[in-house]
C-alpha positions in Angstrom: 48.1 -1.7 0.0 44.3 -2.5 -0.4 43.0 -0.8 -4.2 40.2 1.6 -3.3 37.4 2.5 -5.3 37.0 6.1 -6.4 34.2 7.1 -4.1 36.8 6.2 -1.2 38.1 9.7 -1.9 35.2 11.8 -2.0 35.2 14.3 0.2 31.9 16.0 1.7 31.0 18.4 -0.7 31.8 15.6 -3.5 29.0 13.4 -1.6 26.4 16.0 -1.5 26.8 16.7 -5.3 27.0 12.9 -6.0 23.1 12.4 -4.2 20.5 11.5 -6.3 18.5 14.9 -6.0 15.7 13.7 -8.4 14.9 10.9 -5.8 15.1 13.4 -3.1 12.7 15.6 -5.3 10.2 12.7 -5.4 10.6 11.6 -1.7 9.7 15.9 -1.0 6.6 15.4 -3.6 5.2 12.4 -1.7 5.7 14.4 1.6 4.0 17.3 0.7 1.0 15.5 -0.9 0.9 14.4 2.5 0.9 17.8 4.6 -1.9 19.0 1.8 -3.8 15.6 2.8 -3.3 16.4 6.6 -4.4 20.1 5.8 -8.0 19.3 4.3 -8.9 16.6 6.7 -8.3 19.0 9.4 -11.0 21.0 8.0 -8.4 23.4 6.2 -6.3 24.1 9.0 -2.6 23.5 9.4 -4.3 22.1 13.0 -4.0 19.7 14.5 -1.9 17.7 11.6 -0.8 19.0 9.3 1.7 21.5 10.9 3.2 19.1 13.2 3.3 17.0 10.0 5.3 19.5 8.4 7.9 20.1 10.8 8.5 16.7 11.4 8.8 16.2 7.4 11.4 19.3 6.9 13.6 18.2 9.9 13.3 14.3 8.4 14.6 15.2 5.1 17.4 17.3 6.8 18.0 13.4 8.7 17.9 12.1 5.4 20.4 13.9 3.4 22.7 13.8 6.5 22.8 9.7 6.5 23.0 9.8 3.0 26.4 11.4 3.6 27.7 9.0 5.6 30.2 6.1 4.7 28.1 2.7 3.9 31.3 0.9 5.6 29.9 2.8 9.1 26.0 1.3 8.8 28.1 -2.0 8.1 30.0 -1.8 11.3 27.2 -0.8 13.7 24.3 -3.0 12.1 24.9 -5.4 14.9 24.9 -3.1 17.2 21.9 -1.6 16.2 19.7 -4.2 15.9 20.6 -5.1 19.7 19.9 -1.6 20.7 16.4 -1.6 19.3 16.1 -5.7 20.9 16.7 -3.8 23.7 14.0 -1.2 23.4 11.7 -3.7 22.4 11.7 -5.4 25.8 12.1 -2.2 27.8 8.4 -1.6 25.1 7.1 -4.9 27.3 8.5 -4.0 30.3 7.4 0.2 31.1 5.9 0.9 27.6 3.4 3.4 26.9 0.0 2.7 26.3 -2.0 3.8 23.4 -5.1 2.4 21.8 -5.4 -0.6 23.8 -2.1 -1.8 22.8 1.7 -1.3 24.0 3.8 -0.5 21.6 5.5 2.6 22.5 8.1 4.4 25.1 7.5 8.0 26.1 10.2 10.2 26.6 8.5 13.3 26.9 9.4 15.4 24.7 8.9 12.3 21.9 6.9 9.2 21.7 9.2 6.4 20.2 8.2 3.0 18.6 10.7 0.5 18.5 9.0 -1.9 16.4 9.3 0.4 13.3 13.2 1.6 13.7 13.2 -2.5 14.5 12.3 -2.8 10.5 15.1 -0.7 9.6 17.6 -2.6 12.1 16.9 -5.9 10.8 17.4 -5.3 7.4 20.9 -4.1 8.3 21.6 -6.4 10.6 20.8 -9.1 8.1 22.3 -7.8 5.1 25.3 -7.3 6.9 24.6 -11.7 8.1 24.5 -12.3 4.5 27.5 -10.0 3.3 29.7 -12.2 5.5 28.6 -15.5 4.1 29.9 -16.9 1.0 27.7 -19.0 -1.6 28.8 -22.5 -0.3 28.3 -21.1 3.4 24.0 -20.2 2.0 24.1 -23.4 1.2 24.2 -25.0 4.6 21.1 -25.3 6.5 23.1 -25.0 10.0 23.7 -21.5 8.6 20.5 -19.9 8.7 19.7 -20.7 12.4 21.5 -17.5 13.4 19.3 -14.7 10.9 16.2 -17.1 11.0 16.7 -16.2 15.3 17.8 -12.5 14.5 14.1 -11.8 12.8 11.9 -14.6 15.3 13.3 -13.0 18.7 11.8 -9.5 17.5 8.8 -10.5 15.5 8.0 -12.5 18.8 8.1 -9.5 20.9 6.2 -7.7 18.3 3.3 -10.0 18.6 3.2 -9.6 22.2 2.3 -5.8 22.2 0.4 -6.7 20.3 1.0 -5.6 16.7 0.4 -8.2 13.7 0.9 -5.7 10.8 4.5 -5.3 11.9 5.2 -8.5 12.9 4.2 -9.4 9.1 6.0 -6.3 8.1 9.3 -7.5 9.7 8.8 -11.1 8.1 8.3 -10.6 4.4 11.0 -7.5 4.2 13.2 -10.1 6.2 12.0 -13.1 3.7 13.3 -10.7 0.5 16.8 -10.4 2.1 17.0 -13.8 2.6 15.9 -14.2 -1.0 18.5 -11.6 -2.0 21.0 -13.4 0.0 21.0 -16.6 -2.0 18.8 -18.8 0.2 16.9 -21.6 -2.4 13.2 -21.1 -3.2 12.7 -24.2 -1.9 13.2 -23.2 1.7 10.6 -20.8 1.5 7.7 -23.4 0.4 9.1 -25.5 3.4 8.4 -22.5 5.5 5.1 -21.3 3.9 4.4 -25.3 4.5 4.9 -24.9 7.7 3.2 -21.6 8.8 0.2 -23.1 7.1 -0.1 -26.4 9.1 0.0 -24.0 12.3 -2.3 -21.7 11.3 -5.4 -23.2 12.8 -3.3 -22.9 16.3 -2.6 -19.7 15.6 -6.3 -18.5 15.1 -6.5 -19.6 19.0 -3.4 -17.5 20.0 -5.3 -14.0 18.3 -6.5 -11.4 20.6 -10.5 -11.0 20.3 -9.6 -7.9 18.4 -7.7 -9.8 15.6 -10.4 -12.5 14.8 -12.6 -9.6 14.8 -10.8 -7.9 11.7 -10.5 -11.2 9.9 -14.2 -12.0 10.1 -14.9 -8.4 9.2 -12.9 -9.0 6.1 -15.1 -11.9 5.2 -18.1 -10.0 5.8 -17.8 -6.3 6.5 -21.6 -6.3 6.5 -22.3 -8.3 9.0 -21.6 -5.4 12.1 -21.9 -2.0 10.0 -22.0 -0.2 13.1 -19.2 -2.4 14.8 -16.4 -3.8 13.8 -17.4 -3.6 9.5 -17.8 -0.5 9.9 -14.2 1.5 9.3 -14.0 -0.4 6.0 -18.0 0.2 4.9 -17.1 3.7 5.3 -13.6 3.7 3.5 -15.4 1.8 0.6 -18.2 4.6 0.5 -15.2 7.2 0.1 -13.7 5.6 -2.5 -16.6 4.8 -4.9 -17.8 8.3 -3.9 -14.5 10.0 -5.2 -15.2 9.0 -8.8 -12.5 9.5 -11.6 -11.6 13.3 -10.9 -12.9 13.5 -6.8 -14.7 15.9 -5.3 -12.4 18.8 -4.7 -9.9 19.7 -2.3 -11.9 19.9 1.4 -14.8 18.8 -0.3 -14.8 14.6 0.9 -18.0 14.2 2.4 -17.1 11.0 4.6 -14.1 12.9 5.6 -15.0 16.4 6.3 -18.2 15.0 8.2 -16.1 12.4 10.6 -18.0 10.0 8.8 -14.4 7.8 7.8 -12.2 7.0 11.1 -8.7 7.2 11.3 -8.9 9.9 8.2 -5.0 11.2 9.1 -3.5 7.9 9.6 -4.5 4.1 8.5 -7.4 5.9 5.9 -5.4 9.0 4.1 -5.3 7.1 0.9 -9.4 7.4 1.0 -9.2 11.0 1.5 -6.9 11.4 -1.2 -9.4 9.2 -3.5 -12.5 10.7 -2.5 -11.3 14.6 -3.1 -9.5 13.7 -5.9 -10.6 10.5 -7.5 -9.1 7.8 -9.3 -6.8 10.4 -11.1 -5.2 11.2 -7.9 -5.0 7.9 -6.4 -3.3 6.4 -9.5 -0.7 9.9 -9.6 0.2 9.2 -6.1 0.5 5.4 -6.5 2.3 6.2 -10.1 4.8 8.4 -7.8 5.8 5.3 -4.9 6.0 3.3 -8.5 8.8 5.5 -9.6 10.4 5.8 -5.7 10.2 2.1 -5.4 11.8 1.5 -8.8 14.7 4.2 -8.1 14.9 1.8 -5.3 15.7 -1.7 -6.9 18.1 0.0 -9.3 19.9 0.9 -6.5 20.2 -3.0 -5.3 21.3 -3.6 -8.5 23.6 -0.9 -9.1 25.7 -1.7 -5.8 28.8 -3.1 -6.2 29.2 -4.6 -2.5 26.6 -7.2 -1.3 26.3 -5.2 1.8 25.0 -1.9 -0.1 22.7 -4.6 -2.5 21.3 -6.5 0.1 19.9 -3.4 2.4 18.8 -1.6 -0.3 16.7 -4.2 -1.8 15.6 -5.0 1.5 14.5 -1.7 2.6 13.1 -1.6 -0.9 11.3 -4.4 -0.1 9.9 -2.6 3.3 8.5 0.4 1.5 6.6 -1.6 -1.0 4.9 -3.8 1.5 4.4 -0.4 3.5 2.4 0.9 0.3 0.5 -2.2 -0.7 -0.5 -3.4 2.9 -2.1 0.4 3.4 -3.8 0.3 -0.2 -5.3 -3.3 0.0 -5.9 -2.5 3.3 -8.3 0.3 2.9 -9.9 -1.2 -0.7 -11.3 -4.3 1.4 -8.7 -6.8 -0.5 -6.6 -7.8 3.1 -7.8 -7.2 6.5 -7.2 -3.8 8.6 -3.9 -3.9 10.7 -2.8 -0.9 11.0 0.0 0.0 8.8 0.5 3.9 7.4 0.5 5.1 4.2 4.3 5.9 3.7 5.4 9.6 4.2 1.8 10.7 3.8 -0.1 9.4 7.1 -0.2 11.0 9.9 3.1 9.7 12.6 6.1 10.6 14.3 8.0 7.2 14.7 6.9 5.8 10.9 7.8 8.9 9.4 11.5 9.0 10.8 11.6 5.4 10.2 10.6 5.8 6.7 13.2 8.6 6.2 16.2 7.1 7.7 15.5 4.3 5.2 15.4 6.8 1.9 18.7 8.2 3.5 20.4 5.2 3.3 19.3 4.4 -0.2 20.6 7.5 -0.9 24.0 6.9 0.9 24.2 3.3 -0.9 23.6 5.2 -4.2 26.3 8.0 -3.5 28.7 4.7 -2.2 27.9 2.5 -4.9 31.1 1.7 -6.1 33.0 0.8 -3.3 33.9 -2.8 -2.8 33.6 -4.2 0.2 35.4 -7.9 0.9 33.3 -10.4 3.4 35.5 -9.1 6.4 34.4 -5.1 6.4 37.5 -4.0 4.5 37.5 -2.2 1.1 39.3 -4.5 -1.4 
């Protein structure tokens, strides 16, 4: 009979005492820093933001806690089919999606707008750690075995692309790049592929949609169009040097409470935060996804199956680039593309997708110990 680990044996109440409640308490923190965002750029009112915000939030953590209870051995055996079901939803996105802001990327149901490309984020890390789980070192080693996970994350960063979303699309390929990195794959593939993106780069400028080169010459020179296309990130950079070391008070941003910053509840709720509370509040909230983002890589390391190590640093690896895209983003360092501010911006589809991802850090946490051979089975 196969040995099993302890935490084969843990029943429910066992898991929920075994969850990592100060990560939870941080992942609450960040959340309702968020709802108090939403509430003062609504002008103080729990409409039209922040009290959607907060339902959504209360019954995300509730969606949390519940995948954290669940088996790691079960997100191993439907990774596969997971990633095909959101494939799937990605062409029925180019097919009948919904469109919104010039750009299809989402699929109405009615009673819920969904957006594939962001569950996609979570689906490929899974479906790739699991790719990498069933490889052993000398298997890594062979070129002729990356052609399948190399496929798995260009078939849906293609599709991305053609919405047309470019921040996800990046988003999908550096979160997919650290699992491969995690996997074992040499260094030295990467600057083959870095080599390569390069040398096609000039093409690519052709392929952008009118939109796109516009951000990337904004970036260059925000002040060449200060009434066009510079001007979301003249305005951010106003709110920021505006806020000062301790900000202007809660309610009191004068870019945002005047409509003066765009986008104030999604791409831009870092500035709000910086210009009603200053570099002290920026720097507590950034200090807060330090300490999330660190719980996170100790869980990688912690796991003793390379199923369990290889999601968690990847969706690790997804929340970081969520935080650091939004921040550069909004300080002038990269160009605007659109990607939220993690559990704080305003969103339906980003927030669950952010949350499903904490609950399965938790569950890798709770199911650390379980060893896992290359096959599925506990050993």
């Amino acid at each position: 009979m196969s040995r099993l680990s302890s935490t084969d044996h843990l029943g429910l109440g066992d898991k929920f005492r075994h969850l990592n409640w100060g990560l939870i308490a941080l992942i609450a923190l960040i959340g309702t820093i968020g709802i108090v965002l939403l509430y003062s750029a609504g002008g103080k009112s729990w409409q039209p933001w922040a009290g959607a915000q907060l339902s959504r939030f209360a019954i995300g953590l509730c969606l949390m806690i519940m995948i954290a209870l669940v088996d790691i051995r079960v997100w191993l055996r439907i990774a596969y089919p997971f990633y095909g079901v959101m494939l799937f939803l990605l062409l029925v996105v180019e097919i009948m999606g919904h469109i919104g802001m010039g750009a299809q990327r989402w699929i109405n149901l009615g009673f819920f707008v969904i957006q594939p490309s962001e569950l996609m984020k979570i689906a490929l890390v899974l479906a790739l750690a699991k790719y990498f789980h069933s490889l052993s070192l000398e298997d890594i080693g062979h070129p002729i075995k990356l052609v399948a996970p190399i496929a798995m994350v260009l078939i849906p960063v293609g599709l991305v692309l053609l919405q047309p979303n470019l921040g996800t699309a990046m988003l999908l390929m550096l979160a997919s790049a650290a699992v491969f990195f995690a996997g074992g794959v040499r260094w030295w593939k990467f600057l083959i592929v870095i080599a390569l993106a390069a040398a096609i780069a000039p093409l690519a400028w052709h392929h952008l949609h009118d939109y796109q080169r516009a951000r990337l010459m904004t970036f260059l020179n925000p002040g060449a169009d200060p009434l066009g296309s510079g001007y979301n990130i003249l305005q951010s950079k106003i709110a920021l040097g505006s806020g000062g070391l301790f900000g202007k008070g809660f309610g009191q941003g004068t870019q945002s409470q005047l409509q003066f910053l765009p986008e104030k509840h999604t791409d831009f709720i870092f500035v709000v935060l910086a210009e009603e509370f200053g570099m002290v509040g920026a720097v507590f909230l950034l200090g807060l996804y330090f300490l999330l983002i660190a719980y996170g890589f100790m869980i990688a390391l912690t796991s003793r199956n390379q199923f369990g190590r290889l999601a968690a640093f990847g969706l690790t690896t997804t929340f970081f680039l969520y935080v650091f895209v939004n921040v550069a983003m909004v300080t002038g360092t990269i160009p605007v593309v659109g990607i939220p501010l993690p559990l704080v911006s305003y969103g339906g589809t980003a927030m669950l997708t952010l949350l499903i991802g904490c609950g399965l850090l938790l569950g890798i946490s709770v199911h650390r110990d379980i060893r896992i051979s290359r096959t599925g089975s506990s050993e």
